[in-house]
C-alpha positions in Angstrom: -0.6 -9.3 20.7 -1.8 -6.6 18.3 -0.7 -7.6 14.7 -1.2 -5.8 11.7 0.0 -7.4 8.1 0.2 -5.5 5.2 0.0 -7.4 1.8 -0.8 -6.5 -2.2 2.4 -4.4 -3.1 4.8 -4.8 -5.8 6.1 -3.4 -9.0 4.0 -1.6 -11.3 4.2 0.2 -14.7 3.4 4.0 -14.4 -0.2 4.7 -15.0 -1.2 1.4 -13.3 -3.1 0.0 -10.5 -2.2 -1.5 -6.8 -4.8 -2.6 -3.8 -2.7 -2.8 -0.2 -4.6 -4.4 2.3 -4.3 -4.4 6.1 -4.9 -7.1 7.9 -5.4 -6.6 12.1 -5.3 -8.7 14.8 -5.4 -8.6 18.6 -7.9 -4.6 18.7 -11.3 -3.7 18.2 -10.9 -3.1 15.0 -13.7 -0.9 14.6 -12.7 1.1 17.7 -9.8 2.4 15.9 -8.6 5.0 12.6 -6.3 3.5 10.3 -3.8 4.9 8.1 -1.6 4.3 5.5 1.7 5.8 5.5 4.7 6.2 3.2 8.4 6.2 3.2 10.4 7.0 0.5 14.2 6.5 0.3 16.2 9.7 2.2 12.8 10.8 2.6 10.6 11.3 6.1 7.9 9.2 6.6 4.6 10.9 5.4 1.0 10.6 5.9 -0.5 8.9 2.4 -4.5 8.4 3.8 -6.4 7.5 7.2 -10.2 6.6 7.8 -11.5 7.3 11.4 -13.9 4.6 13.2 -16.9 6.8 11.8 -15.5 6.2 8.0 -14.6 10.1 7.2 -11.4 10.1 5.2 -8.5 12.5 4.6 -5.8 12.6 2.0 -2.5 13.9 1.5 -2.4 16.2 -1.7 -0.3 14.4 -4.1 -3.0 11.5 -3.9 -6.2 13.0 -3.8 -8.7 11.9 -6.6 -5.7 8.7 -7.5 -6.2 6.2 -4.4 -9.0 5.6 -2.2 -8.9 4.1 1.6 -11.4 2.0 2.6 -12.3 -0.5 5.5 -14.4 -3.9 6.3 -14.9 -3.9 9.8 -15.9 -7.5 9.4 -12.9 -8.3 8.2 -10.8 -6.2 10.3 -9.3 -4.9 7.2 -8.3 -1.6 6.1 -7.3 -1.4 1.9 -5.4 1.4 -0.3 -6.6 1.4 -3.7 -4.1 3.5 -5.8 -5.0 4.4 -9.6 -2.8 6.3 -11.5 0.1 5.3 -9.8 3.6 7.6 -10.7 7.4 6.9 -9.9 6.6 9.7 -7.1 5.1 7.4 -5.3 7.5 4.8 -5.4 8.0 3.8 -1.3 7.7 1.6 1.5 4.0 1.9 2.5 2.9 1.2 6.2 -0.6 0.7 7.9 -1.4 2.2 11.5 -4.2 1.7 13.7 -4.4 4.6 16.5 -6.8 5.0 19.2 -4.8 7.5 21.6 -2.5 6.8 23.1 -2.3 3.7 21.2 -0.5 3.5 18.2 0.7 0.2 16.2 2.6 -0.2 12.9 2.8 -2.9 10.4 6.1 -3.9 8.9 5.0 -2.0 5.7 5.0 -3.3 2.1 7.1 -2.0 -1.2 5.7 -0.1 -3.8 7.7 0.3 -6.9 6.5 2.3 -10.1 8.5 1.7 -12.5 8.6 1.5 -16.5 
């Protein structure tokens, strides 16, 4: 059973700092990209950062140069480091792991930047 369980998310005051980690279970862990996604409210669900089994990286605009993805293979564990943080990117924040076709989700973990 493939799990993955998404943890480090909260309130925080603009300007500040958040690490989300992503915990799998039940893959290869290093077989697979991972990803964090985002959803804010009455908005689509939008690509926030993903890190392929070979460690190359891609970011969505808004957050290049503010968070960071990065991933322990021998912890099967892929983190979001977000600096900076604005009230923009206030949402629910979701891990994936994908080797096509495959393609899981975590439950996803609130993000709330707020003064």
């Amino acid at each position: 059973q493939v799990q993955l369980v998404e943890s480090g998310g909260g309130l925080v005051q603009p300007g500040g700092s958040l690490r989300l980690s992503c915990a799998a279970s039940g893959i290869i862990f290093k077989a697979y990209g991972m990803g964090w996604y985002r959803q804010a409210p009455g908005k689509q669900r939008e690509l926030v950062a993903i890190i392929t089994s070979g460690d190359a990286t891609t970011y969505a605009d808004s957050v290049k140069g503010r968070f960071t993805i990065s991933r322990d293979n021998a912890k099967n564990t892929v983190y979001l480091q977000m600096n900076s943080l604005k009230p923009d990117d206030t949402a629910v924040y979701y891990c994936t792991a994908q080797l096509l076709p495959r393609n899981y989700w975590g439950q996803g973990t609130q993000v709330t930047v707020s003064s």
